[in-house]
C-alpha positions as CSV (number, residue, x, y, z in Angstrom):
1,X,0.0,0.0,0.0
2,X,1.5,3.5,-1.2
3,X,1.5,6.7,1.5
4,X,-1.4,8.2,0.1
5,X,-3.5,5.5,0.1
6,X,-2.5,4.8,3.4
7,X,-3.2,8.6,4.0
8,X,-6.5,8.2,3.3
9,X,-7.4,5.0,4.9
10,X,-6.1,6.0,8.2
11,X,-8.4,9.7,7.7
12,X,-11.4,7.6,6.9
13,X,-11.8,8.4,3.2
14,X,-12.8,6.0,0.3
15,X,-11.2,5.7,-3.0
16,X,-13.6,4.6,-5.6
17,X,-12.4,5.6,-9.1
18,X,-13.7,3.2,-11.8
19,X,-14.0,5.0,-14.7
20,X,-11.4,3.4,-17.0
21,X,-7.9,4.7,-17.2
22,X,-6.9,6.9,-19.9
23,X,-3.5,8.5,-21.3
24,X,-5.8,11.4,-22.2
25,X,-8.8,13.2,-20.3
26,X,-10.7,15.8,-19.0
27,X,-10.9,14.9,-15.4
28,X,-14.5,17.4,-14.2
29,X,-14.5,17.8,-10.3
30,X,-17.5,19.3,-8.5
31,X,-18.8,20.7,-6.1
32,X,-15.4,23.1,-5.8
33,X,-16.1,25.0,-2.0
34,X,-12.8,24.3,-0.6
35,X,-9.0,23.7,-1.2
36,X,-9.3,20.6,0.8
37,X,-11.2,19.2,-2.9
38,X,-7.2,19.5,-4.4
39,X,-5.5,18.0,-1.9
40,X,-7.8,15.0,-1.5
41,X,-8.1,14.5,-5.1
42,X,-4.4,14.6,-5.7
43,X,-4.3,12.1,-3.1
44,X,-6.8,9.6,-4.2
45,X,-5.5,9.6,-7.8
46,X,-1.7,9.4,-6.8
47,X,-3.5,6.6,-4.6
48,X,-4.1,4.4,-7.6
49,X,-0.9,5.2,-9.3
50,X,-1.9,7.5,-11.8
51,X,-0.4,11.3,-12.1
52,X,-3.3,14.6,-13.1
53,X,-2.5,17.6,-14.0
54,X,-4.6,20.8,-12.5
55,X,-4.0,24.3,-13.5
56,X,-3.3,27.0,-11.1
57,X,-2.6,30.8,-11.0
58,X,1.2,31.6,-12.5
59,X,1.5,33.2,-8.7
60,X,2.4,30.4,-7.0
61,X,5.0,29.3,-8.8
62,X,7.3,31.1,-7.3
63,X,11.4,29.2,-6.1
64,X,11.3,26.9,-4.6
65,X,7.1,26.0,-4.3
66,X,7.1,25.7,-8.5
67,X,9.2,22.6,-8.4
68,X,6.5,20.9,-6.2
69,X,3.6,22.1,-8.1
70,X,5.2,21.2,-11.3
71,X,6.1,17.9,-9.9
72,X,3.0,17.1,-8.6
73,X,1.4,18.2,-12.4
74,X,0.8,22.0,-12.1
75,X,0.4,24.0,-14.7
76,X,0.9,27.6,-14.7
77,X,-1.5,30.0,-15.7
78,X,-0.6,33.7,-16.9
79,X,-2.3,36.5,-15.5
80,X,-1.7,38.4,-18.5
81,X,-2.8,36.7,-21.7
82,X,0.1,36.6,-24.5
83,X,-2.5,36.9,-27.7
84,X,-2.7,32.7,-27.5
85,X,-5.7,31.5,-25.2
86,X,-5.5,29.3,-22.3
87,X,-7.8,26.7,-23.8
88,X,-5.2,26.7,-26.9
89,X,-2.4,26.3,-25.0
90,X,-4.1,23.3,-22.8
91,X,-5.7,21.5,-26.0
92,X,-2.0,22.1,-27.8
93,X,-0.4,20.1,-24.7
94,X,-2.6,17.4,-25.2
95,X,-1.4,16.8,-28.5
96,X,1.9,16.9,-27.8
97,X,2.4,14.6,-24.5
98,X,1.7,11.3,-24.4
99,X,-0.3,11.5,-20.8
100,X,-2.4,14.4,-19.8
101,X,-5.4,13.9,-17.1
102,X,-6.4,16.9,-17.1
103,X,-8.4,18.0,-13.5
104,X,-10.9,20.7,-14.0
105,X,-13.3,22.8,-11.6
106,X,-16.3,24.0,-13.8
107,X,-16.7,26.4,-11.3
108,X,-13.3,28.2,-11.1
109,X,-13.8,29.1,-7.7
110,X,-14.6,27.7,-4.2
111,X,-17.4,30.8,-4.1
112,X,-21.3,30.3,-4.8
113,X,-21.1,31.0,-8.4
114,X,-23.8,30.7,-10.7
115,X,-21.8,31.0,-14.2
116,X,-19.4,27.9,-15.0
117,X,-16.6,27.9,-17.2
118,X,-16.6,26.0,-20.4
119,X,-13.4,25.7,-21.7
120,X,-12.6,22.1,-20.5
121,X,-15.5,21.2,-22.6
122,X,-13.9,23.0,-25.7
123,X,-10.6,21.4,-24.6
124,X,-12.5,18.1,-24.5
125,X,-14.0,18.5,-27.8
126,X,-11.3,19.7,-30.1
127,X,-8.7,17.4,-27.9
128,X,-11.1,14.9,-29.0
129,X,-10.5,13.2,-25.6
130,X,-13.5,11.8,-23.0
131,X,-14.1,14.0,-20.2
132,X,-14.3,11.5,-16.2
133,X,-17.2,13.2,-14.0
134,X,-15.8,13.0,-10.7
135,X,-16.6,14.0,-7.0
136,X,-16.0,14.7,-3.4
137,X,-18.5,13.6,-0.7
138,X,-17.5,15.0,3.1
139,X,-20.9,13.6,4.1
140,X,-19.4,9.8,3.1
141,X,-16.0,10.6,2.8
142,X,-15.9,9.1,-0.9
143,X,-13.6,10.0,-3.5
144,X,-15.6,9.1,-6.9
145,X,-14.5,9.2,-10.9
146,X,-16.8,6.8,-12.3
147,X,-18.3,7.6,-15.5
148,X,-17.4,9.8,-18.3
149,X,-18.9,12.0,-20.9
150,X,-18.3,12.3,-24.4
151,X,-18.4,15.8,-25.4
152,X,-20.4,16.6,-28.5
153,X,-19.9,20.1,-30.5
154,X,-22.9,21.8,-28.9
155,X,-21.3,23.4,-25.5
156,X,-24.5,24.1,-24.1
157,X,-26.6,20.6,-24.7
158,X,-23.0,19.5,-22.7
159,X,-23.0,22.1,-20.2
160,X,-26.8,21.3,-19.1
161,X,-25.8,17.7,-18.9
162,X,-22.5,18.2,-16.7
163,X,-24.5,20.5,-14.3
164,X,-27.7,18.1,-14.3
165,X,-25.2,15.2,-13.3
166,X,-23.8,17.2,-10.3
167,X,-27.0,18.6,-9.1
168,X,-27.7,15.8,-7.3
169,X,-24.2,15.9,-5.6
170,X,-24.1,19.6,-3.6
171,X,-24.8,18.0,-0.3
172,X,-21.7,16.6,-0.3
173,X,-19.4,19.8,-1.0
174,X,-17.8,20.4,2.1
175,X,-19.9,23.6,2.4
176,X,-22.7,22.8,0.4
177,X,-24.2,26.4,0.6
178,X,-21.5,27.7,-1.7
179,X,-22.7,25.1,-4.9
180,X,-25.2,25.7,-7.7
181,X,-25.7,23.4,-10.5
C-alpha cells in the first residue's frame, strides 16, 4: 500500500475511481467549496498510481514551491494573456504529451457561483479526448471518478448535462451552501 493510500485510509476516506484509465482526459470535479477538494483528489489519484494535471494561477509558482507544483502536475497559468488563449495552450499540450489527465473545476472558484466555465469542454472536444465526471463527498467521505462524458460540438446541450449530473451531488461539498448546478 502506497502513502497516500494509506493517507486516506487512516483519515477515513474512500477511494472509488472506476471509470477506465486513460493516457488522455478531461478529469470534471465538483462541487469546488474548498481547497481541501485538491489535496484529496491529488491524493486519491496518486492513490491508484496514476499522475493529473490541475491548472493554477502563474503566482504560485514562485522558487522553490514551483518545483512541487510542477512535480505534482501544475500547470501555470498567466495573469496576463500573450495573444494565444489558455484553452489553446491546454488543448495544444494534449497533442503533444503522451499522458495528460487533465483535472478541472467548472466552477473556477470555491465561491457560490452561478456561471461555470466552459473551456474544459472546448478542450475536450477539439482534444477529442473523454471527459471522467468526478466528486467529493464530506458527508461519506468518498472520493468518486466513475463515469465519463463524451463531449459533443454543442457546448450548451454539454454544459446542461454536466451540471444536471452534479445537481444531485451539492450535499456533499464540504460547504454545500457555496454550490449551484
Amino acid at each position: 500500500m502506497n502513502l497516500w493510500k494509506k493517507i486516506l485510509k487512516l483519515s477515513g476516506w474512500k477511494v472509488d475511481i472506476t471509470a477506465p484509465y486513460r493516457e488522455k482526459c478531461v478529469i470534471c470535479v465538483a462541487p469546488h467549496t474548498s481547497n481541501w477538494d485538491f489535496i484529496l483528489g491529488l491524493f486519491a489519484y496518486k492513490s491508484l498510481g496514476r499522475e493529473a494535471n490541475f491548472l493554477m494561477k502563474e503566482f504560485w509558482f514562485f522558487f522553490p514551491l514551483k518545483y512541487l507544483l510542477r512535480s505534482l502536475g501544475g500547470i501555470p497559468v498567466p495573469r496576463k494573456k500573450n495573444g494565444e488563449s489558455l484553452t489553446d495552450r491546454v488543448i495544444q499540450m494534449f497533442s503533444t504529451r503522451k499522458y495528460v489527465n487533465l483535472a478541472v473545476t467548472p466552477e473556477g472558484t470555491r465561491s457560490l457561483t452561478e456561471k461555470w466555465h466552459t473551456g474544459f469542454l472546448y478542450i475536450a472536444y477539439r482534444a477529442k479526448v473523454p471527459i471522467q465526471l468526478g466528486y467529493i463527498d464530506y458527508k461519506h467521505k468518498d472520493i468518486v471518478i466513475k463515469d465519463e462524458y463524451i463531449p459533443s460540438n454543442n457546448i450548451e446541450k454539454d454544459m446542461e448535462y454536466i451540471r444536471g449530473y452534479y445537481s444531485s451531488y451539492g450535499d456533499g461539498a464540504l460547504y454545500p451552501e457555496k454550490f449551484k448546478a
